[in-house]
N, C-alpha and C positions, 0 to 999 in steps of 0.2 A: 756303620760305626756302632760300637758294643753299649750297648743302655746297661748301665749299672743302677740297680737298687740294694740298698740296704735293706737285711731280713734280719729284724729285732725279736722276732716272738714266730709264732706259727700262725696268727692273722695276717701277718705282712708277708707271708710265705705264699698262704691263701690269698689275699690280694691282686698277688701277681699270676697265680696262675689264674685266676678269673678273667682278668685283665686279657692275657695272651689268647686264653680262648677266645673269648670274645672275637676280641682285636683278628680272629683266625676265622670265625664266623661258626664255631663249633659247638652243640649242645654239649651237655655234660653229657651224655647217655653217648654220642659220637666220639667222642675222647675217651670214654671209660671203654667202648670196644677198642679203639687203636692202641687202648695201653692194656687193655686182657685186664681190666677191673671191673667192678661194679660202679653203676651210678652214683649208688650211696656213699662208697667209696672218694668222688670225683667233690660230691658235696660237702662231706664231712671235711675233706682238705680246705675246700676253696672258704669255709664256715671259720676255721683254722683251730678243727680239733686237735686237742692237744697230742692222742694220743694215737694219731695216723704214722705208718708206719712207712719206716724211712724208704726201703726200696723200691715201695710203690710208689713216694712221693718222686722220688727221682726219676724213676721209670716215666712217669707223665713229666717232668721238667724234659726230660730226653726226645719226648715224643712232639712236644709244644718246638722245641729248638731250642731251649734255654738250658744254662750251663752253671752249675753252682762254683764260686771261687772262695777260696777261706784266704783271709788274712791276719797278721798278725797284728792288733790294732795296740795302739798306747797304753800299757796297764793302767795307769793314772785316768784314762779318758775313759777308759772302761768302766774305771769302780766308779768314776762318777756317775757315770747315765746309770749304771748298774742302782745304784741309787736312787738316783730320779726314778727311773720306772716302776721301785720299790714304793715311793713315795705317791707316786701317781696311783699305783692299781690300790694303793692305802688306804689315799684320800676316797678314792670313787666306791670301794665296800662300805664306807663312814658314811658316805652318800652327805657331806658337809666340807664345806670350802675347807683351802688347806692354811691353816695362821702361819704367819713369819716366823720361825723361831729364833727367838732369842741369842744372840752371838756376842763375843767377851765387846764388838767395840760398839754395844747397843748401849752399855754401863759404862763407856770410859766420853 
C-alpha cells in the first residue's frame, strides 16, 4: 500500500529520502553511486539544502522507488499554513515566543 508524505519545504524532502535509505540499509556514498552523483550531493539533499537541484533530486527519489505526486490543494488552506509557516520561521529568527495577536473580538 502507497505511504504518502507531505513535503512542505526541502527538509521534509530531505527527511524522506534519509528515511528510505536508511530503511534500504544504504550509505549515502552507495546511493550517490546508483544515482551517478556525489556524496556531497546525497548529504546536501537529505541536510535539505535549499538550493539542490531538481533533477538530481528526482533521479535519487527514482532510484530509492519513490514517486513524487502534485496536487491541487484548497487555496484558502494553503494561504493559511502558508502563513503559519511564515509565522513560525519568524518567530524562531526572533529566537522569542510568538504573543497572541490581538483580534477585533479581543475588544468587543
Amino acid at each position: 500500500m502507497p505511504r504518502f508524505e507531505e513535503l512542505s519545504d526541502a527538509a521534509s524532502f530531505g527527511r524522506v529520502v534519509r528515511a528510505e535509505r536508511k530503511e534500504r540499509g544504504l550509505s549515502q556514498r552507495e546511493l550517490a553511486q546508483r544515482c551517478a552523483c556525489s556524496q556531497r550531493f546525497i548529504s546536501e539533499l537529505e541536510r535539505g539544502k535549499q538550493t539542490a537541484e531538481l533533477g538530481k533530486a528526482l533521479g535519487v527519489l527514482e532510484e530509492l522507488g519513490l514517486a513524487v505526486r502534485v496536487e491541487r490543494r484548497d487555496p484558502a488552506a494553503a494561504g493559511r499554513e502558508a502563513v503559519d509557516r511564515l509565522v513560525e520561521r519568524t518567530v524562531a529568527r526572533l529566537g522569542r515566543p510568538e504573543r497572541k495577536r490581538p483580534s477585533l473580538s479581543d475588544y468587543l
